[in-house]
C-alpha positions as CSV (number, residue, x, y, z in Angstrom):
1,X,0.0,0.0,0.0
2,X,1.6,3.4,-0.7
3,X,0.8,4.8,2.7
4,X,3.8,2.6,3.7
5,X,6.3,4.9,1.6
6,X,4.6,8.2,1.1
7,X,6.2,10.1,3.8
8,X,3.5,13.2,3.4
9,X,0.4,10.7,3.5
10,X,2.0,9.2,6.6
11,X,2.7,12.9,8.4
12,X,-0.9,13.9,7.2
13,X,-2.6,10.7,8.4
14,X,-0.4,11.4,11.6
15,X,-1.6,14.7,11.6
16,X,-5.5,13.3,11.6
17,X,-4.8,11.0,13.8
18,X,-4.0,13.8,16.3
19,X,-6.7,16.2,15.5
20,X,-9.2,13.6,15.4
21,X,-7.9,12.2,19.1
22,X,-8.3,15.6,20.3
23,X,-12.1,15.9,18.8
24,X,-12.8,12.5,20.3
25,X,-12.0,13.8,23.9
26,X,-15.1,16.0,23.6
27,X,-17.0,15.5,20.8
28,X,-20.2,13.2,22.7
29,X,-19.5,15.5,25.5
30,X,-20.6,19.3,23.3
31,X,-24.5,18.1,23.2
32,X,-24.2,18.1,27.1
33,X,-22.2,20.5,27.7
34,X,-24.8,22.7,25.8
35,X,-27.6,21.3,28.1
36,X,-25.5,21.9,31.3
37,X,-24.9,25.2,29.9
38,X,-28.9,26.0,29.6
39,X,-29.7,25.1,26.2
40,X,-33.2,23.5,25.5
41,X,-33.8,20.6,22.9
42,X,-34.9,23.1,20.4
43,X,-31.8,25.4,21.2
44,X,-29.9,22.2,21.0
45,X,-30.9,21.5,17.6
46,X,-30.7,25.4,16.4
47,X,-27.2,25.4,17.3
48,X,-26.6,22.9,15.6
49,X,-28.4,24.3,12.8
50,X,-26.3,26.7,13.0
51,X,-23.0,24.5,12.8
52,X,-24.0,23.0,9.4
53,X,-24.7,25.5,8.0
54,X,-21.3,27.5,9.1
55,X,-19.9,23.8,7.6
56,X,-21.6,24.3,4.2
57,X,-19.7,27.8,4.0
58,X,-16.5,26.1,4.7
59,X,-17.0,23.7,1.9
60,X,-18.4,26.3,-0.5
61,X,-14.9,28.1,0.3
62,X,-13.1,24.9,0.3
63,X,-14.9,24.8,-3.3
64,X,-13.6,28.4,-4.0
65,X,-9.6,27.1,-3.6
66,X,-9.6,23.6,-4.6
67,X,-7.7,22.7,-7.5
68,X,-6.7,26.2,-6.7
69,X,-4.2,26.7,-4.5
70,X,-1.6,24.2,-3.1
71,X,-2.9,22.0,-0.8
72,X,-0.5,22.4,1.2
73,X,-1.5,25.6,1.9
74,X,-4.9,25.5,2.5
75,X,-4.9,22.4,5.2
76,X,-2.7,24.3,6.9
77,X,-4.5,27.5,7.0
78,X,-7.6,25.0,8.2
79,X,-5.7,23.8,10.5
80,X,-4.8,27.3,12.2
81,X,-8.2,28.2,12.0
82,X,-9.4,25.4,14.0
83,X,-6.4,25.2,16.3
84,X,-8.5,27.7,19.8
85,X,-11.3,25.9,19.3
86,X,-11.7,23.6,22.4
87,X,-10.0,26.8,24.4
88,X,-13.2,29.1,23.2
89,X,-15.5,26.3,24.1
90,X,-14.1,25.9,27.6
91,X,-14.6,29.5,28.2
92,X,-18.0,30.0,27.5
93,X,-20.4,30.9,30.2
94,X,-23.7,29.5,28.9
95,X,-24.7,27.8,26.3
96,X,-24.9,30.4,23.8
97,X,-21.1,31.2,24.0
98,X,-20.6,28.1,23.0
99,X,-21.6,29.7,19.3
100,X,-18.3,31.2,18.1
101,X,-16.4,28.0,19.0
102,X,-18.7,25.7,17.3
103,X,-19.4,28.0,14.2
104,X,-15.4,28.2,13.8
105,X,-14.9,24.4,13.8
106,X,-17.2,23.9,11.0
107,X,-15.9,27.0,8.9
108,X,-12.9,25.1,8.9
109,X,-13.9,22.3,6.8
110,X,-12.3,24.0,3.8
111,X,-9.7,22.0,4.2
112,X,-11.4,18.7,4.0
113,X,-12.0,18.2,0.4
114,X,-8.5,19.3,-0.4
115,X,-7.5,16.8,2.3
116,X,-9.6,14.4,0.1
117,X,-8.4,15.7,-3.0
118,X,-4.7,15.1,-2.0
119,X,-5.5,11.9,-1.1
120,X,-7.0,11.0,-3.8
121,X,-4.2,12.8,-6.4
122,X,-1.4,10.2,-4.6
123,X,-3.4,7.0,-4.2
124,X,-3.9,4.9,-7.7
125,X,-8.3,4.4,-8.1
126,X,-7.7,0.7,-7.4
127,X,-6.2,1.7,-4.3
128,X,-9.1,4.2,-3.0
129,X,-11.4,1.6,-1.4
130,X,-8.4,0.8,0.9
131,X,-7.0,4.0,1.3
132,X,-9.9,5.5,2.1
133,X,-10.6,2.9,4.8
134,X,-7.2,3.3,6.4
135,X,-8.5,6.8,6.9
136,X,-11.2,5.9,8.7
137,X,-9.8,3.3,10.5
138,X,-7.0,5.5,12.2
139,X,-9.8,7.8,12.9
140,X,-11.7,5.3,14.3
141,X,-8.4,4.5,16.4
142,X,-8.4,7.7,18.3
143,X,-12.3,7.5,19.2
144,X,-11.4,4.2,20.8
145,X,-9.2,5.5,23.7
146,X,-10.1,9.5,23.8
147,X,-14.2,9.2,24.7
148,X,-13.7,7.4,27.7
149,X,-10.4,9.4,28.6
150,X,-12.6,12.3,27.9
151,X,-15.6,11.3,30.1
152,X,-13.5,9.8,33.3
153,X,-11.8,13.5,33.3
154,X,-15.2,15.2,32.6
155,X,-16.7,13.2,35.4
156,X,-14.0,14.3,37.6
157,X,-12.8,17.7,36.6
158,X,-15.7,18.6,34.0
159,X,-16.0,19.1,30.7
160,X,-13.7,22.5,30.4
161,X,-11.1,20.3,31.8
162,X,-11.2,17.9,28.4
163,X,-11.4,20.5,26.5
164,X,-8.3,22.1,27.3
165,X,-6.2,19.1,26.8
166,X,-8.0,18.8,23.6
167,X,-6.7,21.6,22.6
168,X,-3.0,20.3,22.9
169,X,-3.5,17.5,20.5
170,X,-4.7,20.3,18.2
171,X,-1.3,22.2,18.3
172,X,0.2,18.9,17.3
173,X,-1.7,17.9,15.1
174,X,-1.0,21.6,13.1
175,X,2.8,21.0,13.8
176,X,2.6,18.1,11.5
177,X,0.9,19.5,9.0
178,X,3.5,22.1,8.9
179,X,6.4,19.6,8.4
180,X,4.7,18.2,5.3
181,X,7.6,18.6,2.6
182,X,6.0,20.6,-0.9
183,X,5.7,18.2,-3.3
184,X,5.0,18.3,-7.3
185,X,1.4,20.4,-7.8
186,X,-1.3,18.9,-8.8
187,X,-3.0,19.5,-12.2
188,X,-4.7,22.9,-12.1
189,X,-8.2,24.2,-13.0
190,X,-7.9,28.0,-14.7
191,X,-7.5,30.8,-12.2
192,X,-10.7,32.5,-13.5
193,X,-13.5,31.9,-11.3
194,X,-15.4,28.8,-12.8
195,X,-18.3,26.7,-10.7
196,X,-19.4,23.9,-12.5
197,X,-21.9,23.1,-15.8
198,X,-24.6,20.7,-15.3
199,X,-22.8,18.6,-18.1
200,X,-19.8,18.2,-15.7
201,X,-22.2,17.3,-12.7
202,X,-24.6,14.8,-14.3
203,X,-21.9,12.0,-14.3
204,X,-21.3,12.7,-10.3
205,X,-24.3,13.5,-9.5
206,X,-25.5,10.3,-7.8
207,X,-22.7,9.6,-6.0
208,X,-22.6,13.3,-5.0
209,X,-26.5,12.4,-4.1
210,X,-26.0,8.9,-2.3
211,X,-22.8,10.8,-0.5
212,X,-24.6,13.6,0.9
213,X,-27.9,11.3,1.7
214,X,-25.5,8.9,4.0
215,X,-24.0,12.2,5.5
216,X,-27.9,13.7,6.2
217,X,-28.8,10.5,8.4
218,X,-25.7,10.7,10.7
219,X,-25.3,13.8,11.4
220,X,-29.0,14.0,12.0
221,X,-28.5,12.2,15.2
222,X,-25.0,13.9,16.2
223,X,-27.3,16.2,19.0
224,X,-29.4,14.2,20.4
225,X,-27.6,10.9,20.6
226,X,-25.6,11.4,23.7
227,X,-28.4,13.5,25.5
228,X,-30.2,10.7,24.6
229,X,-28.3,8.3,26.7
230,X,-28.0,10.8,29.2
231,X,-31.2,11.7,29.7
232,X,-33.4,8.7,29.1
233,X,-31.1,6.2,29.6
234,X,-30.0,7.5,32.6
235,X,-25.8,6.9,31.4
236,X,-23.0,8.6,33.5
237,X,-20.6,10.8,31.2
238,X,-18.0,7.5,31.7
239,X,-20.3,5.5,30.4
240,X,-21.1,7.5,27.2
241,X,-17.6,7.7,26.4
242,X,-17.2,4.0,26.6
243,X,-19.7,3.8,24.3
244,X,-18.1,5.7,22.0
245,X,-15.1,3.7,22.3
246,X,-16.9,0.9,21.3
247,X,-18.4,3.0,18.2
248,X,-14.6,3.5,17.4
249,X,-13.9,-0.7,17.6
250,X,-16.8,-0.8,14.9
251,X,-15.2,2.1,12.7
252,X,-11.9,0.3,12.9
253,X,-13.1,-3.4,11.9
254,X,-16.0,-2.7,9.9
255,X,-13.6,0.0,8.0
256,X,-11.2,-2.4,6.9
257,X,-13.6,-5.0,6.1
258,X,-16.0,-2.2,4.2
259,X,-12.6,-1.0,1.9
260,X,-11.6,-4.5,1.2
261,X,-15.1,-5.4,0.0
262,X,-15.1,-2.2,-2.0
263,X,-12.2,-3.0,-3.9
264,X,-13.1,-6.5,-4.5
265,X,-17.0,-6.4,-5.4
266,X,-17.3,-2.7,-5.4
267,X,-18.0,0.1,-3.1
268,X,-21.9,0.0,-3.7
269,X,-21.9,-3.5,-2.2
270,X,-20.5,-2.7,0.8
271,X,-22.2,0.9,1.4
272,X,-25.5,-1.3,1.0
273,X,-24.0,-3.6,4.0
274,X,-22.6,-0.6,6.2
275,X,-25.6,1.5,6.2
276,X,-27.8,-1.4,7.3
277,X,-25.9,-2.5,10.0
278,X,-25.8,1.4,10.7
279,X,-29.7,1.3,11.2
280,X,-29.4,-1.8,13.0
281,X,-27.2,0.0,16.0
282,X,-29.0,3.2,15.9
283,X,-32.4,1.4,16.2
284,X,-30.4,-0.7,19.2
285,X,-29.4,2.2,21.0
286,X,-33.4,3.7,21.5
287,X,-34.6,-0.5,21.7
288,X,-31.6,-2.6,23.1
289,X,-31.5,-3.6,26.5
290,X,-28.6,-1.9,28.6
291,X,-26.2,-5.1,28.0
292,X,-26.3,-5.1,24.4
293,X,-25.7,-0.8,24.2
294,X,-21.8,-1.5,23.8
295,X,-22.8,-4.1,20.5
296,X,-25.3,-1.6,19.1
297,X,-22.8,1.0,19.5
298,X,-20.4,-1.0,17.3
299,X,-22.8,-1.5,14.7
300,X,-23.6,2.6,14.3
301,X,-19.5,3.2,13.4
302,X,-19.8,6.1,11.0
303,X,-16.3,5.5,9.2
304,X,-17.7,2.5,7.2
305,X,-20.1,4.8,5.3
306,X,-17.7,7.8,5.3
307,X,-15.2,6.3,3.5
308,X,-17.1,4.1,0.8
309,X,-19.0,7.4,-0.2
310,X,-15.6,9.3,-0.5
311,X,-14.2,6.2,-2.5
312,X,-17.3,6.4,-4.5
313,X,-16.6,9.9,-5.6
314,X,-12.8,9.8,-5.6
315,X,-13.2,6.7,-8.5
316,X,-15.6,8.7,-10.8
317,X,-14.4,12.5,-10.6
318,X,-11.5,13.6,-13.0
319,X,-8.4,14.4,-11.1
320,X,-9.2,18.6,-11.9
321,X,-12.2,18.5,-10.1
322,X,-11.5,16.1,-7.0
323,X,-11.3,18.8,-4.6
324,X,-14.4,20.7,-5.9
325,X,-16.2,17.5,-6.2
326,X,-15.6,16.9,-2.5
327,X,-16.9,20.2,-1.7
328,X,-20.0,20.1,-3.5
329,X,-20.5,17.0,-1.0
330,X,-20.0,18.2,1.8
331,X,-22.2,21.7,1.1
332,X,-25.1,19.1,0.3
333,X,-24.4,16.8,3.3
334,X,-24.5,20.3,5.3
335,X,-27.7,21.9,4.1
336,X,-29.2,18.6,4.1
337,X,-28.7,18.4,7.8
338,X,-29.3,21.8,8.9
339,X,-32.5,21.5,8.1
340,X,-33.0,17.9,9.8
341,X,-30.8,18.8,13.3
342,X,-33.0,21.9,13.4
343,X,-36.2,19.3,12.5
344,X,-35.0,16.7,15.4
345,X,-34.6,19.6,18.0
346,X,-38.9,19.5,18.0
347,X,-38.6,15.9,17.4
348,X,-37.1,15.5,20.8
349,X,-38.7,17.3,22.6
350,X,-41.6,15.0,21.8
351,X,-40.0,12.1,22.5
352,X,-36.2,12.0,22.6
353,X,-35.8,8.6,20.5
354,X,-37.8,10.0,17.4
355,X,-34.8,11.3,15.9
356,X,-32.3,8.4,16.0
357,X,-35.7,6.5,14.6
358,X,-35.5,8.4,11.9
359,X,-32.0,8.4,11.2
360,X,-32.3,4.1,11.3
361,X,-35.3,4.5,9.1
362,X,-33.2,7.4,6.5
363,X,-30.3,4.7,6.6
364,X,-32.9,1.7,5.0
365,X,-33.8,3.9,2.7
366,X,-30.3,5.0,1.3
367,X,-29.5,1.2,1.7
368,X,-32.6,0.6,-1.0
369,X,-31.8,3.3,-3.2
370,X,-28.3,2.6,-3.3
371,X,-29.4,-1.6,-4.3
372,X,-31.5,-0.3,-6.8
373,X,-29.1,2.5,-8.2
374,X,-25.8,0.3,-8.0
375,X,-25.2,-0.6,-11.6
376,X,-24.7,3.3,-12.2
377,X,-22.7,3.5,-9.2
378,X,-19.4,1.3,-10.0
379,X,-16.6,3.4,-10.8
């Protein structure tokens, strides 16, 4: 695999690795802190209404540059950007300070699709599957120790108190990114502002569709999953970061298998297989009896779908309009959930489940449409 002699894709996947530890130590914490902090369910779900759509303006910008400027230099400008984040978070005073932190994570998704894009430029297609998944796997790798690190310090010294060692994995994490040696540019789109024609979107647009659908039913629950199992489950803050852990054990296994099954029978296969089992832990966690949350939790591992869909797209889209490509994405995956976090805030405040039922219900119906669309799918 060339992740074994590619010196930048090991620093950057370092890099992640860090960043994403750090996000891990608080990440199923936010949603309570915001509660602690005074927020209602609806103010829950407008905040985070809020967030996506401060993340579809990162990707429109992340649009804006891609293919652009070096990519270099943009994931290291996101990188700065989001480097005070858990520091603001762990100052606020109530819930609605809680705003610019939140607001200037997600504006820093610019960098993703050029993260994607580089990716993507240094990987051979038959190697995207598997690349992909090795992504998701080492992020899964740093949800498996940091939410219960996280929640045993929370429980003992609060959530501010996570936060702020969160926010030295950050500063790591950017000091890789700025050892990353300059490499050969990739190809180039013209410097005059361009968006694209319908005639260049038609041939992505179902796996931009299928991408941003799969991204729509998890974030959807990304509010009100952890209340959830605080609130009506009656969970300690150790306890949901376990849980998470165990989310991260799915992400890892189920990543590796997902990317191998990809390459081998093709990624609409195994997206069809990872967002059914997704439903199947979601449903679990509103359903399952208290012994079987840390097996439901497995099953609802994110990474699986995250990475197939970015395979999905990285196989179809010309190597000029990768990072573009991503972006449109993730600006649909955004609005898309804006309007559905905002939606579940109501949701559950009439009955807290009623938005992960959704989500599991969403996830069986991306699973059907992806079955039915798949021979249109494969790269």
């Amino acid at each position: 695999m060339l992740l074994r002699t590619d010196r930048n894709l090991q620093l950057l996947f370092a890099a992640i690795l860090s960043w994403t530890f750090g996000v891990a130590l608080y990440d199923a914490l936010v949603p309570i802190y915001a509660r602690q902090l005074g927020a209602s369910p609806v103010q829950l779900g407008t905040l985070w209404t809020a967030r996506h759509l401060a993340l579809a303006t990162g990707y429109l910008i992340g649009m804006l540059v891609a293919d652009r400027v070096s990519p270099r230099t943009v994931m290291l400008a996101s990188w700065l950007v989001g480097m005070p984040v858990p520091l603001l978070l762990a100052a606020a005073p109530n819930y609605a300070w809680l705003l610019p932190g939140l607001l200037l994570y997600e504006l820093t998704f610019f960098g993703l699709p050029i993260v994607h894009a580089y990716i993507s430029q240094r990987v051979p297609p038959s190697q995207l599957a598997t690349t992909f998944g090795a992504l998701g796997s080492i992020s899964s790798v740093a949800f498996l120790i940091a939410p219960t690190l996280g929640g045993v310090i929370a429980d003992r010294s609060g959530i501010p108190a996570t936060l702020r060692l969160a926010a030295g994995f950050f500063a790591l994490s950017t000091v890789l990114i700025l050892v990353l040696r300059r490499g050969p540019e990739p190809p180039r789109v013209s410097a005059a502002p361009h968006v694209f024609s319908w005639r260049e979107i038609r041939p992505l647009a179902p796996v931009l569709l299928i991408h941003a659908g799969i991204q729509f039913v998890m974030l959807i629950t990304t509010p009100f999953a952890t209340p959830f199992l605080r609130e009506a489950r009656g969970l300690s803050l150790s306890e949901i970061g376990f849980l998470s852990s165990m989310q991260a054990i799915g992400g890892i296994g189920l990543t590796t298998v997902a990317g191998r099954v990809g390459d081998r029978l093709g990624a609409p296969v195994a997206l069809i297989g990872a967002t059914l089992l997704y439903a199947a832990g979601i449903s679990g966690i509103v359903f399952g009896p208290a012994v079987l949350l840390p097996l439901t939790s497995v099953f609802r591992a994110r990474a699986p779908m995250n990475s197939l869909g970015q395979a999905m797209i990285g196989s179809r889209t010309p190597a000029v309009m990768f990072g573009r490509a991503f972006a449109i994405a993730g600006m649909l995956s955004a609005l898309m959930s804006a309007v559905g976090v905002f939606a579940g805030g109501f949701a559950y405040r009439a009955n807290p489940g009623l938005p992960l039922l959704i989500s599991a219900s969403l996830a069986v119906v991306i699973a059907a449409a992806v079955f039915w669309a798949r021979p249109g799918l494969q790269a």
